[in-house]
TORNUDO-712911 format. One record per residue (C-alpha): residue in one letter; x, y, z. Coordinates in steps of 0.25 Angstrom, whole numbers, plus 5000, padded with zeros to 4 digits. Layout:
# TORNUDO-712911
aXYZ...
//
This chain:
# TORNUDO-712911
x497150864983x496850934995x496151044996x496251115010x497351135019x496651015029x496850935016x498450985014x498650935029x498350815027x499650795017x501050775019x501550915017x503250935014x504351015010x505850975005x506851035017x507751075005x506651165000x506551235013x507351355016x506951415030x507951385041x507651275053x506851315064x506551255078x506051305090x506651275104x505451245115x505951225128x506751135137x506251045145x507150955157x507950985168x509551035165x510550975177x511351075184x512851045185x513350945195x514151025207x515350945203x515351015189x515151155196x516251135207x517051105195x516651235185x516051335196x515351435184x514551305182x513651365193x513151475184x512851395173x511451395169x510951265176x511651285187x510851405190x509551365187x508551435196x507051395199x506651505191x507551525178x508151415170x509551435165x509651485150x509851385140x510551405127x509951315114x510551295102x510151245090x510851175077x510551085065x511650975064x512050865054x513150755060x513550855070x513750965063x513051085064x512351155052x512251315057x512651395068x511851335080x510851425084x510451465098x508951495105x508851635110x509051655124x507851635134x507751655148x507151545155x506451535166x505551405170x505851315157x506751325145x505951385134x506651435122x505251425112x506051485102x506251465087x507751435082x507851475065x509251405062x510051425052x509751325042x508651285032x507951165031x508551135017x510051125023x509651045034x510250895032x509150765034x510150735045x510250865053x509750885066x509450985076x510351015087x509751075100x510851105111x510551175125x511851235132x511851305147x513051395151x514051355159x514751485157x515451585147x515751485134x515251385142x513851315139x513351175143x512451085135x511251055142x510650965133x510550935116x509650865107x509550845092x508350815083x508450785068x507950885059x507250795049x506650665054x506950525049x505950545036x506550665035x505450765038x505950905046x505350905062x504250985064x503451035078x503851015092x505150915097x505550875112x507050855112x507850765122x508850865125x510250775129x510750845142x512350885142x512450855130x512450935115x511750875103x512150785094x512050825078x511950705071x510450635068x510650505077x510950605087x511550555102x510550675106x509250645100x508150745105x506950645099x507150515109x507050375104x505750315108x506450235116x506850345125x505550445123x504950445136x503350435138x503150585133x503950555121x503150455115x501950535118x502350665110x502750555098x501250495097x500750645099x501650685086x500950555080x499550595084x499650745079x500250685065x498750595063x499550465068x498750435079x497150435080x496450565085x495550545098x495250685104x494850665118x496050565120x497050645114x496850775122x497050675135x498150615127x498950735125x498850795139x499250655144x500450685134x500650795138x500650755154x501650635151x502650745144x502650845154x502750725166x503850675157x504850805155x504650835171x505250685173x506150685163x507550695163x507950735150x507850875144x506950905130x506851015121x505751065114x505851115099x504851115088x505251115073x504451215066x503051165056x503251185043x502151235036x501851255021x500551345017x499951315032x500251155029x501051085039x502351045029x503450945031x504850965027x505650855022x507150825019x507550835006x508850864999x508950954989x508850894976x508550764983x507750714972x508850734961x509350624953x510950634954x511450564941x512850504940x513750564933x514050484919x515650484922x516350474935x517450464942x517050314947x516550244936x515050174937x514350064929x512850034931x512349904935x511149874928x510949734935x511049804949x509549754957x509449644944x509249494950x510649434950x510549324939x511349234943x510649214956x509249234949x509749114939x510049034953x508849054958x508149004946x508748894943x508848844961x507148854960x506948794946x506048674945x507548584937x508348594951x506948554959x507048424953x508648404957x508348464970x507248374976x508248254980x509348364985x509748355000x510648435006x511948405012x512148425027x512748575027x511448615017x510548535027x511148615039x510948755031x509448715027x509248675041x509648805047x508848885036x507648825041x508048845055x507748985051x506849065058x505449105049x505949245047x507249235043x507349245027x508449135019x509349195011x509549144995x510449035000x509548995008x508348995000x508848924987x509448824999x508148785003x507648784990x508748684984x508448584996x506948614996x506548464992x507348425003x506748525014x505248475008x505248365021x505448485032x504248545034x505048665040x505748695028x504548735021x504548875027x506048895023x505648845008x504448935006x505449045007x506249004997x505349024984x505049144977x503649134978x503449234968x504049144957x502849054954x503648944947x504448934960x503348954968x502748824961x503848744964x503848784979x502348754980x502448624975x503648564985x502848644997x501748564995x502748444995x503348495007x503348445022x502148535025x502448655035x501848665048x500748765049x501548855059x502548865048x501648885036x501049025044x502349085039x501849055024x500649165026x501649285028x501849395019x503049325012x502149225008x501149254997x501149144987x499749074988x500048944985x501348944998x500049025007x499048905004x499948815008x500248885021x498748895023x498748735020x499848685031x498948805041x497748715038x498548615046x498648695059x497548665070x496448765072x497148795085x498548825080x497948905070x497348995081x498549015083x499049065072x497749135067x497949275070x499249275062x498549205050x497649315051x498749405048x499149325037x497949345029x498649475025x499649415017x498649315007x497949354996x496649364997x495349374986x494049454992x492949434992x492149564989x490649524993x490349405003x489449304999x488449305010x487549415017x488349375032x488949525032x487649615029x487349615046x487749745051x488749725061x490049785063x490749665061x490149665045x490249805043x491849805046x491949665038x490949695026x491849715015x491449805001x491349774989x492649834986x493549754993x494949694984x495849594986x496849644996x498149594986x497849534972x498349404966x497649334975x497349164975x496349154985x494849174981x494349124994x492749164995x491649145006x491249024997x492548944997x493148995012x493048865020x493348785008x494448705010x495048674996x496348704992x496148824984x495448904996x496748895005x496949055007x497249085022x496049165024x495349035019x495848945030x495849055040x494249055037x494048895034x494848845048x493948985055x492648935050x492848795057x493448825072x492948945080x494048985087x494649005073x493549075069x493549185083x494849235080x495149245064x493749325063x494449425075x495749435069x495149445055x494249565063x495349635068x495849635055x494649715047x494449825058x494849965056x495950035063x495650155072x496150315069x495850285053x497050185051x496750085040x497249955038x497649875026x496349885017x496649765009x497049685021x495849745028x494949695017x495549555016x495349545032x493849575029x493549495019x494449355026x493249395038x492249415029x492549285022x492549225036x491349255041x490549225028x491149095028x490749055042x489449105038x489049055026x489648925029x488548785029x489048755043x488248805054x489448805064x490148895057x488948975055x488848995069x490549045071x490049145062x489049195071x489749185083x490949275077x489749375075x489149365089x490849385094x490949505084x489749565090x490049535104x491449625102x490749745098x489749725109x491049725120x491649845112x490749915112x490349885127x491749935132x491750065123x490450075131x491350085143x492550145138x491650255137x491250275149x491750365157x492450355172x493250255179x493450115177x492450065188x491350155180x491950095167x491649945173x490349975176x489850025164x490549885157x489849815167x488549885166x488649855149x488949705149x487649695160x486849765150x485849685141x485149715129x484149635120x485249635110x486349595118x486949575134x488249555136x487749455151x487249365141x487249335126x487449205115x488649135116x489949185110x491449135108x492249245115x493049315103x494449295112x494049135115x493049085104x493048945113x492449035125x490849065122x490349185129x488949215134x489049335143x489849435151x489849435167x489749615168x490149615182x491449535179x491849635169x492649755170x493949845167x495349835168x496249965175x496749995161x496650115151x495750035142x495149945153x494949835145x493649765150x493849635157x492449555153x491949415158x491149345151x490149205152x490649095144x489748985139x490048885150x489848995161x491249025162x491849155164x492849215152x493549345154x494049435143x494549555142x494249675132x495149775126x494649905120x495650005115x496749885112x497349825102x497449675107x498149615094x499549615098x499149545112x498349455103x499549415096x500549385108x499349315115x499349215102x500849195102x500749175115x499749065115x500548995103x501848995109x501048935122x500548825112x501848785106x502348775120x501248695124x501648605112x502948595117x502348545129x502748675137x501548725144x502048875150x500748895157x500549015145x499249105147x499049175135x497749225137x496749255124x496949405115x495949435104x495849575098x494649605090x494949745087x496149835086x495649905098x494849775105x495149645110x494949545119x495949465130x495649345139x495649385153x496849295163x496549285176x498049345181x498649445189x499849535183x501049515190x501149665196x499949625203x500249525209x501649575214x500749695221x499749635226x500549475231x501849535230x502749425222x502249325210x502449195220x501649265230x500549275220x500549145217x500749085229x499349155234x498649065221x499448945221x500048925236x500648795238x501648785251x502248655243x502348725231x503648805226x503748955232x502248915239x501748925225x501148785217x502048735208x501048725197x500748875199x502448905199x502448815187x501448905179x502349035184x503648975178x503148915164x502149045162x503249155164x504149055155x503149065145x502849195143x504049245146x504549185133x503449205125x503449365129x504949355125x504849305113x503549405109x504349515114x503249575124x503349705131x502849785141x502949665151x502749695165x502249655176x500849695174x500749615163x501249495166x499949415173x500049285182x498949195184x498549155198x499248995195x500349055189x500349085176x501049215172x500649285158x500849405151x499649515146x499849635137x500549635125x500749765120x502349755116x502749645109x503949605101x504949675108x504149815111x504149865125x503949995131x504849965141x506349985139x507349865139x506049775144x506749615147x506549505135x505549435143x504649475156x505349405167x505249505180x505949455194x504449465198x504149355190x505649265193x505149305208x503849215204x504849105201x505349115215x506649185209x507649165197x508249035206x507148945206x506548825200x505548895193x506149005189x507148905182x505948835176x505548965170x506748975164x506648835158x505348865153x505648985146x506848905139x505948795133x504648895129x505848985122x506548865114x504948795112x504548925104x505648945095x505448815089x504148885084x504749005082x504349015067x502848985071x502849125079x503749195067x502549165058x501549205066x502349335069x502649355055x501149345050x500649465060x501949575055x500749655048x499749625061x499349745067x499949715079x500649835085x502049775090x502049695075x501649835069x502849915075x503949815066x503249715059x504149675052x505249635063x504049565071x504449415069x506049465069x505749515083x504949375088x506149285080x507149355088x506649315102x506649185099x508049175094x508049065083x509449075081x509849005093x509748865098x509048815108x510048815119x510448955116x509048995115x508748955128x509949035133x509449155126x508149135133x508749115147x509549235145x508249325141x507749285154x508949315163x509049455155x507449475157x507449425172x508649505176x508149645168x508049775176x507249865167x506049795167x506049795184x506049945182x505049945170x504249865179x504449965192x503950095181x502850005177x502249985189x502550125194x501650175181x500450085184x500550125199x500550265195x499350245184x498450185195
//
């Protein structure tokens, strides 16, 4: 129990509204906005409209305002409205004055609102609305409004008394301007939502506070200030709460009435007829009469259309007990597996059985298929070994691919711990041990699990030892690549989160103890190769801290960028007997394993022009090449990391296809929450270059002049404009990216246009009404204009990449699907429509041909849209007025 009142604070303190008797009170702050004088056409017509109170506004008194106030429930007052006293004004309208009206909280409905009118005199009986608002009462969770309110007053017009409101004072989020959104994190941060940094919020909240006053002198809407009184119980802030009177009593029917009742006591009861059908349709007696059954053309029609179906959308029983009558039959389509699987009740272990046992039997599944088998739905071990046997089948390249997901998927298996390791490996005091040394306490994560993979038996290879986390680690241990990016994105997973949040303990755990067990295998294994990848992850997890610790060096330092540069420059130059960054051992960069570092070139480094000013460093390669990254500090990469691997997959199953699109997806690797690394492309972003060379063909006529060639440009280089803008284009459509201007949208020096900066995905833009797809005039202008050849061709080439990846829609589903509970902030917002919003833009549901009519369409609306020319014109208008 708490014993002080610091301790009572801390609690959720609240009161029933239908225990409190004290009348409503609100206080009227002041009015801020500009009221429109009549139109001389309105006061030819009515002369006494001259003396009207805004009409006769002098520079030093501002016309008196009558307010009133009133509590309404579907437009129908509850009391007499009640009127603020009057004020005389002079530079501002400022009532400041607190209204008691005339009804206590325990008569006022959950639905009632608060009704604010403001009214100007257009003579005797005569007043004129000058605006309205309404606010509800109680909010959605039913808690009463407390402290201070800005109200969107609606000019001309009186408030609307109902709770959807045609005058809303709160505006949607939508609709809030900058100011807005600001005073709704402020309300987050004074409620302990947000972490506390001192220095950082004073400048915060007098940047606030700068923005709101900018914003209400260039606005041209009117807002009201009110404030809902604190409510406070023995010097303890206390909430009050809806509830009806009695609320909590049970209503008994009466025994006898007027309309005659019967209970039903087999209401929520399984139906037995159908449970008797089900029975009987999966028993082993109709198995052996349904192995020679075939269907006949109508059923193979329907069966063929089911597995036409898209990997999210669920069967119905028809469906289900459809497949399963013709499952002997569907054993030969190695497609049909994935429909089948959905058809048992895996909990049913004598039906569970009998689906094993025709799996194994059956055409086995692709491994791009089988990654839907480790999702949540999925968790009967013998189904996930499998899936795990047909991913053994993938190459160590696909799965690279596929690896980050599969990461993910580790969530859903169950896994044994192992409490103590079995080799002294962990007692070196690094930071890396001391985040992954794990007590003596640690617990299964869930219970009832199959898999007693240890240190001992983790690159075994027998049948019994086929856990995900086993195979992850055996096909790790053996190719380095492998190796580099499972022991990062298992890293990520372990770290702790800033501002105090925690993660999933158990899941936290099992992440520690898959590394652990990784580690320890890699070490303790006989062969010396593997010995050596071990070390080597070492030497890159050392090297990190090393770079982090290096730019915190120069975040800290005070001054301007050039200062800031120097003093990065000046610490890679350092050198110490334990370490210098010009030259140390060999080491496989973290972002590129194949790439092995030996040294940093410090005059070559420097800072970008960004808040952050990620560090631009180049380093010496084993070969005496030069490789340039570029480090993050203060970011969170993972969502970039995700669309730079979808991108490179969906570049590979084009290239598969035999459609090269002259794709760059550059490399993304995030090693912390807060750090993270990206490869550096030599590229200019495409509002530089209309500044500085004045059109895209300009630009590229200055790199790759050719007088024979088209529009003086080669056509080899024209070629690579046309295919590249295809490309992503379609790749950006179908991932839903926002935010896309001109400043990030980068063209190489032969051609090659690509895309940077993921920050909205799935739909999310900042932007209002923002096109499907990035397709400026700028960029058509490039083409030579929408009547040419290769503007055609791009439209060609955006028709074949669209209708190629829909045949691997369901490999892209599946990889969506296993990162819903990824931390991912465009995932996190609505994890669970994630893949419903990626299976939309591809459009399964139509055929080819009017597939490609629905893409050419997306491009005529995307090429012909005028709100993102103006968002474009305000963009550049920002950054020219931030430098």
């Amino acid at each position: 129990m708490p014993n002080s009142k610091e301790d009572m604070s801390n609690f959720f303190h609240y009161v029933h509204s239908c225990d409190v008797t004290a009348n409503l009170s609100v206080k009227i702050g002041s009015l801020e906005g500009h009221i429109n004088k009549s139109s001389y056409e309105q006061i030819i017509a009515d002369p006494i409209l001259r003396f009207a109170g805004r009409n006769s506004e002098t520079r030093h008194q501002l016309p008196t305002l009558l307010l009133e106030a009133v509590v309404m429930v579907d437009n129908q007052e509850l009391h007499i409205p009640v009127r603020a006293p009057y004020k005389h004004f002079n530079t501002r309208w400022a009532w400041n004055q607190w209204l008691c009206l005339p009804i206590q909280f325990c008569d006022i409905p959950k639905d009632a609102v608060l009704c604010l009118n403001i009214f100007d005199c257009n003579g005797p009986n005569d007043r004129y609305p000058i605006g309205g608002t309404t606010i509800s009462i109680f909010t959605k969770d039913g808690l009463f409004r407390q402290g201070m309110l800005d109200l969107q007053v609606w000019e001309g017009r009186t408030s609307d008394g109902r709770i959807n409101s045609d005058t809303p004072g709160k505006l949607r989020d939508k609709e809030k301007e900058q100011s807005h959104r600001l005073v709704k994190l402020s309300k987050k941060y004074h409620n302990g939502k947000l972490p506390a940094v001192d220095w950082l919020d004073r400048l915060s909240f007098a940047e606030i506070e700068r923005i709101n006053q900018k914003d209400k002198t260039n606005s041209a809407k009117m807002f009201l200030y009110v404030e809902f009184p604190q409510i406070m119980d023995m010097d303890i802030p206390t909430n009050i709460v809806y509830f009806e009177a009695n609320g909590e009593t049970v209503v008994e029917l009466p025994e006898i009435n007027d309309l005659v009742t019967f209970p039903d006591p087999e209401i929520g009861v399984d139906n037995l007829v159908e449970k008797k059908h089900y029975k009987l349709a999966r028993s082993h007696r109709t198995g052996l009469m349904e192995r020679e059954l075939k269907p006949n053309p109508e059923t193979r029609n329907r069966l063929t259309a089911i597995l036409s179906y898209p990997t999210t959308q669920p069967l119905t029983r028809e469906e289900q007990d459809l497949i399963w009558r013709f499952r002997y039959h569907l054993a030969a389509n190695q497609k049909a597996l994935a429909k089948f699987v959905k058809c048992v009740n895996w909990a049913a272990e004598a039906e569970a059985t009998q689906a094993m046992e025709l799996i194994n039997k059956w055409a086995p599944m692709d491994p791009e298929d089988a990654l839907e088998l480790f999702g949540p739905n999925f968790t009967y071990q013998p189904l996930r070994k499998y899936a795990v046997q047909r991913l053994s089948q993938a190459s160590d390249g696909d799965l690279q691919f596929y690896l980050l997901q599969l990461v993910q998927a580790l969530k859903y298996e169950n896994i044994s711990l192992s409490s103590t390791p079995t080799t002294d490996s962990y007692s070196d005091p690094t930071e890396e041990d001391r985040l992954l040394d794990s007590s003596e306490e640690d617990t299964p994560p869930v219970a009832q699990s199959v898999e007693q993979s240890t240190i001992a038996n983790v690159l075994d290879t027998s049948e019994e030892n086929t856990s995900l986390a086993s195979f992850l680690i055996r096909r790790a241990a053996y190719n380095s690549n492998l190796a580099n990016y499972l022991y990062w994105y298992l890293y990520i997973e372990v770290e702790d989160l800033d501002g105090g949040m925690k993660k999933d303990e158990s899941v936290q755990k099992m992440y520690r103890w898959v590394i652990k067990q990784f580690l320890s295998a890699l070490e303790t294994s006989p062969d010396l190769e593997l010995k050596e990848r071990r070390a080597f992850l070492d030497r890159q997890h050392g090297f990190m801290d090393k770079i982090v610790n290096l730019l915190k060096a120069v975040a800290r330092e005070s001054g301007s960028r050039v200062k800031k540069i120097d003093k990065l420059q000046a610490l890679l130059q350092e050198s110490s007997e334990i370490f210098s960054f010009k030259i140390f051992e060999a080491i496989p960069f973290p972002l590129d394993p194949s790439v092995k570092i030996v040294g940093v070139v410090a005059d070559q480094s420097t800072l970008f022009k960004s808040s952050l000013m990620p560090a631009k460093i180049t380093f010496l390669t084993e070969g005496g090449h030069k490789y340039v990254a570029i480090f993050k500090l203060g970011d969170d990469l993972r969502q970039d990391q995700l669309v730079l691997q979808m991108i490179t997959l969906m570049d590979q199953l084009l290239r598969r296809e035999n459609l090269d699109l002259r794709l760059s997806p550059y490399r993304v690797l995030a090693t912390s929450s807060k750090f993270g690394m990206v490869e550096f492309v030599d590229a200019t972003g495409i509002a530089d270059i209309l500044r500085n060379e004045g059109t895209i063909l300009d630009f590229l006529r200055k790199y790759n002049g050719q007088e024979s060639g088209p529009y003086g440009v080669s056509a080899e280089c024209m070629d690579n404009y046309a295919k590249s803008c295809a490309g992503y284009c379609v790749i950006t459509y179908l991932l839903g990216v926002g935010d896309r201007h001109l400043d990030n949208l980068m063209l190489t020096r032969n051609g090659k246009l690509l895309h940077i900066d993921f920050g909205y995905i799935l739909g999310s833009d900042p932007k209002p009404m923002p096109p499907p797809m990035k397709l400026s005039k700028e960029m058509i202008e490039g083409f030579g204009g929408d009547d040419t050849e290769y503007y055609q061709q791009f439209r060609r080439e955006c028709y074949t990449a669209f209708l190629y990846l829909r045949r691997h829609a369901n490999l892209i589903l599946n990889l969506f699907g296993l990162m819903v509970d990824a931390s991912v902030p465009d995932i996190a917002l609505e994890p669970d429509k994630t893949v419903r919003k990626v299976q939309d833009k591809f459009r399964l549901d139509l055929n080819e041909e009017e597939a490609v009519q629905f893409i050419s369409d997306i491009i005529d609306v995307s090429a012909k849209s005028l709100m993102p020319i103006m968002m474009e014109r305000l963009h550049y208008l920002a950054q020219y007025m931030r430098k």
